[in-house]
N, C-alpha and C positions, 0 to 999 in steps of 0.2 A: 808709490802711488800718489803719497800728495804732491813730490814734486810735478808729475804728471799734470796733475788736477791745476798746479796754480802755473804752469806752462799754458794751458789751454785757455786759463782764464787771462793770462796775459797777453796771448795775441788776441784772445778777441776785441780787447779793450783798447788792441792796435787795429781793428775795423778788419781782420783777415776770417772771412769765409772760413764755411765749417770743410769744404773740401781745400781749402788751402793749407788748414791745420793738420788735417789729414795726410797731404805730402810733407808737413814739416817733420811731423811729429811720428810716420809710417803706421798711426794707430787705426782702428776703424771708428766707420761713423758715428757706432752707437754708444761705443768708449767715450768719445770726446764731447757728441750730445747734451749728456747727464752733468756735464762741468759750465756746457756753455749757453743750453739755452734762455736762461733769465737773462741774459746779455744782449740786448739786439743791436745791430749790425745800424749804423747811419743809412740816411737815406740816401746817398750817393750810390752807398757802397752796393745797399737793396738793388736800387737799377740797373748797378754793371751786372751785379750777378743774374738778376733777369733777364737782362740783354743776351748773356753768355749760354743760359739754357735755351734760349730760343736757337740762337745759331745753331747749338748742338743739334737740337732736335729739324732744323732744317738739314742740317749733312747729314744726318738720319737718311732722312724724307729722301734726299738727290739719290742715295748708296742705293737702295732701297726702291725706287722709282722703276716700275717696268719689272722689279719681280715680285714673286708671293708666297707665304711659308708653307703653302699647300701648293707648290710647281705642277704643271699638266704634262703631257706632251705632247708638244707640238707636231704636226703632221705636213710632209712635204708633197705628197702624192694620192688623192681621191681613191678610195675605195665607197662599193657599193653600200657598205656600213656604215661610215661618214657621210655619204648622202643621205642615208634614209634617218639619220640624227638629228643632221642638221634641217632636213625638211620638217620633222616633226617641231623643233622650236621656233623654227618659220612660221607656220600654220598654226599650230593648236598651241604653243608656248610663246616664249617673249624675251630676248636677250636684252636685258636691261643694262644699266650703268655698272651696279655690281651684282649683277646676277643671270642665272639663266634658267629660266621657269618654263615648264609643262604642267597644261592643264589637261585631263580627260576622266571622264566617267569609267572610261575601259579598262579594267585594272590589266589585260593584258599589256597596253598600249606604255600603260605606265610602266610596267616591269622592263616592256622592250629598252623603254627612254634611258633607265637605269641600268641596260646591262649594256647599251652602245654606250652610255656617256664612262662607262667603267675601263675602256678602250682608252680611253685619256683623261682622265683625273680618276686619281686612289679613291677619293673620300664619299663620301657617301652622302644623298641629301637631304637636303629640311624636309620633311611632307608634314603638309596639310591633308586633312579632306574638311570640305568645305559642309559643312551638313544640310543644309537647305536646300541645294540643288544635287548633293552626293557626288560631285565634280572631287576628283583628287588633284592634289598638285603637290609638285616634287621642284624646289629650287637648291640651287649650288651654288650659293654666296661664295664668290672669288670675283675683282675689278679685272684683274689680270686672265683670265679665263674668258669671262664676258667680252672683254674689250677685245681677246683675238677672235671667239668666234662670234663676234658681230661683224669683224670684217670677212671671216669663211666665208660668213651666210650672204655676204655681199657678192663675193666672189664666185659662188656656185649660183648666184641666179643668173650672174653675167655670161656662164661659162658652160651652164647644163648641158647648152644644145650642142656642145662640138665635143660633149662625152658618149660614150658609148653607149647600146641601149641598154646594156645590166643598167646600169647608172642610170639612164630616165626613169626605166621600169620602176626603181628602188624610189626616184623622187616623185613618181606620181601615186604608186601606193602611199607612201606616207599623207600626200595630199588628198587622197580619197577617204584612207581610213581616220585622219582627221576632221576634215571637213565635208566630205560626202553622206551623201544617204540614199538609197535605195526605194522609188517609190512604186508601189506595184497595190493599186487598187482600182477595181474594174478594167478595163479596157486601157487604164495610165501604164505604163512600163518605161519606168526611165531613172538614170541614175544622174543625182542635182550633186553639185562639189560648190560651197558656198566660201568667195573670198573678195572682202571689200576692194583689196589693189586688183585694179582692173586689168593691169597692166599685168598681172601673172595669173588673172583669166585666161588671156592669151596666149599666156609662155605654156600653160596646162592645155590649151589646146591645140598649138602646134605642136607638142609632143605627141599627143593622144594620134595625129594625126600622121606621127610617123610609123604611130604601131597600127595601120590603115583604119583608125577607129573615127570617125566621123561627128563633129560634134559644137554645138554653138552656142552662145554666149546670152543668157535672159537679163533683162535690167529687173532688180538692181545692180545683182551680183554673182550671178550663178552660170557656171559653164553645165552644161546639158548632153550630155546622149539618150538617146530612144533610136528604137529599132531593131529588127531581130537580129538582124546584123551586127549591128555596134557593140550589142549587149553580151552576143558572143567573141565576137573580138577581146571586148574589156576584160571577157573573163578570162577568155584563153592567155591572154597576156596581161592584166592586170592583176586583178579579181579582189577584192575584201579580203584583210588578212584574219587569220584563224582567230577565233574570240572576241572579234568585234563586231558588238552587239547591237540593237539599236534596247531602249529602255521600255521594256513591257510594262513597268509600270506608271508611265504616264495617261491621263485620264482619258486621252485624246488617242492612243494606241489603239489600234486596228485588229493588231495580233492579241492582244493582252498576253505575253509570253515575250522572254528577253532574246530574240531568235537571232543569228548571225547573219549580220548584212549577207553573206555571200550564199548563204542559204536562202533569205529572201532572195536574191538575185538568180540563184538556179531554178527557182519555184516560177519567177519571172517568164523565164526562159521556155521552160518547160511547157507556158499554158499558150505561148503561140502554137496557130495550129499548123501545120503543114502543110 
């Protein structure tokens, strides 16, 4: 043992690193430690070895680059599941740098976000709920995950229109049941879909328009149907999905009662006359 101890304290006093002692000497760190720390290392020597864990930890970084310890899987071919996901992070969520966020009041909405995004990534995500406005959110911290599906979500807005109509169907409910609402007081009967890019106003309305639903664009920001017509169309082929509500208790609620958008919208329907 003490030769050990005064081997240790010899090289260090020949300026060799606690991992260089380690390869001489085949002992571990924590053995050779306790012999050598009152010993400091020149200041040369401090810099190489600084230098040296930088490198390290940059071929880390390169090995390492483009994967992640929680991997997804990747998807080569569109399904109607995959659209209505990734619509919903379009819309009412946010693909960030490292993460991918859904917001909604709707705990349906949320559950749904959780049980498509389960399709491709194992893990499970952060939730918030926010308490002041009762908004939930559900994020998936991965850069590697984020960073592929912000280019998906790029790719399906480019590419909706030459999918089939399960496939629109699937992206404009997600769009309605995020961003829509259902307006039916007095003689108003119309369903508003609210989205700052203008520019997928549009895309929502030439879709609308393939399922013969007729329908036009309010400034600021709001694609519009009204008519007894449209309203049946949208249902027939859109409609509110089950559980999503509008919020009975806000003070300015008409219903005072958390009623299902697609219920108002039948009720809508119902009071045209004949």
């Amino acid at each position: 043992m003490r030769d050990f101890k005064q081997q240790c304290i010899a090289l260090r006093k020949k300026d060799f690193s606690i991992i260089e002692i380690m390869r001489i000497t085949g002992r571990p760190k924590s053995s050779i430690y306790t012999h050598i720390h009152t010993i400091p290392l020149s200041a040369k020597k401090q810099a190489q070895v600084k230098k040296a864990s930088g490198e390290h930890i940059r071929q880390f970084a390169i090995r390492r680059k483009g994967k992640s310890l929680r991997p997804f899987k990747p998807f080569k071919a569109w399904t109607p599941e995959l659209v209505l996901l990734l619509g919903h992070l379009l819309f009412d969520g946010e693909i960030q740098r490292n993460a991918c966020v859904y917001n909604n009041r709707s705990v349906a909405l949320i559950t749904r976000v959780e049980s498509l995004m389960r399709e491709i990534y194992d893990w499970p995500p952060k939730k918030i709920q926010i308490v002041s406005t009762g908004v939930l959110r559900v994020a998936y911290y991965n850069v590697a995950l984020a960073h592929y599906l912000h280019q998906k979500s790029d790719e399906l807005l480019a590419h909706i229109h030459t999918l089939s109509r399960e496939y629109k169907r699937e992206f404009l409910r997600a769009f309605f049941d995020d961003e829509g609402c259902m307006n039916f007081r007095n003689k108003t009967r119309r369903i508003r879909g609210y989205q700052k890019d203008v520019a997928i106003l549009k895309l929502i309305q030439k879709l609308l328009s393939e399922f013969d639903i007729l329908s036009h664009i309010e400034k600021p920001n709001e694609v519009v149907i009204s008519g007894k017509e449209n309203l049946i169309m949208f249902q027939k082929e859109i409609d509110f999905s089950r559980g999503v509500r509008i919020n009975g208790k806000r003070s300015n609620s008409i219903w005072k009662q958390s009623l299902e958008k697609r219920e108002i919208l039948r009720r809508a329907i119902t009071s045209f006359k004949s």
